[in-house]
C-alpha positions in Angstrom: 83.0 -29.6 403.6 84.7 -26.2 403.2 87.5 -25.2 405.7 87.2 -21.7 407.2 91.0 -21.4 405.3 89.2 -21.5 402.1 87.0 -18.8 403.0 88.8 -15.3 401.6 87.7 -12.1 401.9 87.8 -10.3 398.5 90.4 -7.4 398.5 89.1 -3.7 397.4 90.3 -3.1 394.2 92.0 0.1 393.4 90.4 2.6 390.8 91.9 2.2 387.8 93.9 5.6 386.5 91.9 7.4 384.1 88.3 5.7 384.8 87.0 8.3 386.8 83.8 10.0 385.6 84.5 12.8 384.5 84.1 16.6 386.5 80.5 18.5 386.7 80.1 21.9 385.7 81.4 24.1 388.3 79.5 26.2 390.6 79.1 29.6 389.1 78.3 27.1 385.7 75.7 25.1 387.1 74.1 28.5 389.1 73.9 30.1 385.2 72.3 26.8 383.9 69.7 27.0 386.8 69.1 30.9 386.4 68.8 30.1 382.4 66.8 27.2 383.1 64.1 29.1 384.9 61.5 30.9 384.1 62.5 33.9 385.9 65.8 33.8 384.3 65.0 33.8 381.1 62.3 37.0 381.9 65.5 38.5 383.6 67.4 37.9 380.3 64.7 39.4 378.4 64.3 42.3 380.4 68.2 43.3 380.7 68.7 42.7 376.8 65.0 44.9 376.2 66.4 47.7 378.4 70.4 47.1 376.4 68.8 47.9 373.0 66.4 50.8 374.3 69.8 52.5 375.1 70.9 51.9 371.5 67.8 52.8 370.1 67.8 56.0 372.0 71.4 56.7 370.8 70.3 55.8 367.2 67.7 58.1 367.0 69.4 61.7 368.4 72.1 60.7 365.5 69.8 59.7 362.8 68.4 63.7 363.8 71.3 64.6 362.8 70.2 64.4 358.9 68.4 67.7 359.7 71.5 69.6 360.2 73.0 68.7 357.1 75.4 66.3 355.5 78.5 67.7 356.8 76.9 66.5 360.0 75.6 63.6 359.6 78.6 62.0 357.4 81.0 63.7 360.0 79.4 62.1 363.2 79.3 58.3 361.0 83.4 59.2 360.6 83.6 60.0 364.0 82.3 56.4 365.5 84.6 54.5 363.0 87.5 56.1 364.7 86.1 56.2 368.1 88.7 54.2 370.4 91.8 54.9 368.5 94.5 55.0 369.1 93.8 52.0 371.1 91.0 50.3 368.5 92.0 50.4 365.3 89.8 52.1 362.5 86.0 50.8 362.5 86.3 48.4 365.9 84.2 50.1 368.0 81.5 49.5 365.7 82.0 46.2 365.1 82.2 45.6 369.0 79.0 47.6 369.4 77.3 45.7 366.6 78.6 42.3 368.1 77.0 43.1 371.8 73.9 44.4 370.2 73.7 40.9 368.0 74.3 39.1 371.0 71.5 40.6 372.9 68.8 40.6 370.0 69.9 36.4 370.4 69.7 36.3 373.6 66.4 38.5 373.4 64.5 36.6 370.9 65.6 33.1 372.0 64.5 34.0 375.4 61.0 35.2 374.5 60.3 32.0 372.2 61.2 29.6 374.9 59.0 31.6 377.4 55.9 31.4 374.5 56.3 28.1 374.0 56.7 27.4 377.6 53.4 29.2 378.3 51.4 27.3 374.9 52.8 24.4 377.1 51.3 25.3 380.3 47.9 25.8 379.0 47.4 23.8 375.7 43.6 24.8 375.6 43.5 28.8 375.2 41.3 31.3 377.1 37.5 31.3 376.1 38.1 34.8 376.6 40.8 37.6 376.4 41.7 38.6 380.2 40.6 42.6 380.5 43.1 45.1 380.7 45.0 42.8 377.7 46.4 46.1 375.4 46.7 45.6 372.2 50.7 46.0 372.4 50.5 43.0 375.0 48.4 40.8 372.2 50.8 41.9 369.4 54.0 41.8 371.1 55.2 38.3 369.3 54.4 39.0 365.7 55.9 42.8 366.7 59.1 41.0 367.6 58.6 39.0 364.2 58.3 41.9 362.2 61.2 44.0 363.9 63.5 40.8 363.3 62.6 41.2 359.7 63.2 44.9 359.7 66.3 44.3 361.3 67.4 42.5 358.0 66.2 44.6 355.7 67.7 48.0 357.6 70.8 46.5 357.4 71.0 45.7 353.7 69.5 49.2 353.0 71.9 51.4 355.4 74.7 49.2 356.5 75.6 47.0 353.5 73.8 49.0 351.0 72.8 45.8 348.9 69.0 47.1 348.4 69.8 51.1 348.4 69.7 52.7 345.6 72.9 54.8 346.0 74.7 52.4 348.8 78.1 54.4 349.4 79.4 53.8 352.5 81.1 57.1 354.5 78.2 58.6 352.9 74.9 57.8 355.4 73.1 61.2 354.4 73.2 60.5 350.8 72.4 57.0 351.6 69.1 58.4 353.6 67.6 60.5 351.4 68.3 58.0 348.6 66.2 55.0 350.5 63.6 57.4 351.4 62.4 58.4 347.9 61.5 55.2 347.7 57.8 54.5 348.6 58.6 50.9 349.5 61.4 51.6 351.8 59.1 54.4 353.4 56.1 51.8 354.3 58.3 49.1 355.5 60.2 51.6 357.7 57.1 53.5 358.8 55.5 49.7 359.7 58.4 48.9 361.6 58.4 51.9 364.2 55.0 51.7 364.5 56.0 47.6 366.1 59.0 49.2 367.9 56.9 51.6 369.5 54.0 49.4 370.8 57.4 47.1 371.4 58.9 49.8 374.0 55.7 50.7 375.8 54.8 47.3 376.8 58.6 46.0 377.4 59.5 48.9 379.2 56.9 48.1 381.7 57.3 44.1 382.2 60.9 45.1 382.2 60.3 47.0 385.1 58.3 44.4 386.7 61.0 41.8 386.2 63.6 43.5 388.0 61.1 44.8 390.8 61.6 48.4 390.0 57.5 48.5 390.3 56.6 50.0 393.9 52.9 50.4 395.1 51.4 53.9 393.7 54.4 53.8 391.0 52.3 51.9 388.5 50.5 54.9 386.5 53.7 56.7 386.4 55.7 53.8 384.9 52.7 53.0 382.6 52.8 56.9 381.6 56.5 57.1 381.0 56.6 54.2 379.1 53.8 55.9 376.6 56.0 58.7 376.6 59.0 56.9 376.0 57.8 54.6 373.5 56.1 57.9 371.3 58.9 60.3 371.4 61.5 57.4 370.0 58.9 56.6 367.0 58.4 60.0 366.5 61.8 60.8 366.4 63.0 57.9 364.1 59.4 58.5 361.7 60.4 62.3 361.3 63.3 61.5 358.6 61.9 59.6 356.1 59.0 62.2 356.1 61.5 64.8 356.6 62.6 62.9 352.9 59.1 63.1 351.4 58.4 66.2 352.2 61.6 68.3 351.0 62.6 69.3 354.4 65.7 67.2 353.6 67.1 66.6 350.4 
């Protein structure tokens, strides 16, 4: 038989020191893993980082313009940017802070489009019988656009940042540098190819940009669709005039 003395009641035991599991992310962490997480977020990602590097692009090409006016110009306004901040940056930081934010976002940029493309292969593993109307051809080319800008994006900086493929390659000296790459018939197809993508790139970005961050109202449509064309052909036109400024003379 078994006495109700024998009968013990088992004691809680006390957590041992250190054994706890350890914290979650915190609030504002988990919030940004959600937003990146989503589908949305990532679109918002793409969208602030698309309009990020339109500013820079627009910047880029009113100083590449510059070439017209001369090398005292040009060469002056490159001198200018590497002592831009001082005396609180030291020579050349800006740049390498602007070149870090503008790395960061073409990351962010591309990583974000090829998790949204493979999302959507995901989504619907059999394709469309047939192309949905209204598709532009900037809307059907925008990956391999992207693909070929990345590539350009390489090669540009090799050419006029590094000079490793120019043929003159002198830093300080971006004018020289220009008109050097430019007599080159490779270096004016590869260039010409690559505004041509940044341009179809722009118009249809600009416009799912807008979308994303529900800038689209009803009857704004056409005149976001028509700024964006506009947009999109006055920054190729403005970055294809130098190298045939180069070809033809106008500046040598």
């Amino acid at each position: 038989m078994v006495m109700a003395t024998d009968i013990r009641t088992p004691t809680p035991q006390r957590p041992r020191t250190g054994s706890a599991a350890p914290p979650g992310p915190g609030p504002r962490q988990g919030r940004l893993r959600t937003l990146w997480g989503s589908t949305i977020g990532k679109k918002a990602v793409m969208a602030v980082t698309g309009l990020l590097m339109l500013a820079y692009l627009l910047v880029h090409m009113f100083a590449n313009l510059k070439v017209f006016f001369g090398p005292e110009d040009m060469n002056g306004y490159a001198h200018w940017l590497r002592t831009l901040g001082e005396p609180l940056l030291r020579y050349g930081w800006f740049l390498w802070i602007a070149r870090a934010v503008l790395l960061a976002a073409v990351v962010l940029h591309g990583v974000s489009a090829y998790q949204l493309s493979r999302r959507d292969l995901a989504a619907r593993p059999v394709g469309y019988r047939h192309r949905r109307r209204g598709s532009s051809y900037a809307t059907r080319t925008m990956r391999w656009g992207g693909i070929i800008l990345a590539l350009f994006l390489v090669w540009h900086v090799l050419d006029l940042t590094t000079g490793t493929v120019n043929p003159r390659g002198q830093e300080g000296h971006p004018y020289e540098n220009i008109v050097a790459g430019f007599r080159t018939w490779y270096a004016n197809v590869i260039y010409l190819v690559a505004m041509l993508a940044v341009g179809l790139h722009i118009r249809h970005g600009f416009w799912s940009a807008a979308q994303t961050l529900g800038v689209t109202r009803p009857g704004t449509g056409r005149l976001l669709r028509a700024g964006a064309t506009v947009l999109a052909a006055a920054i190729t036109a403005g970055f294809v005039s130098v190298p045939i400024g180069v070809m033809t003379g106008v500046v040598n």
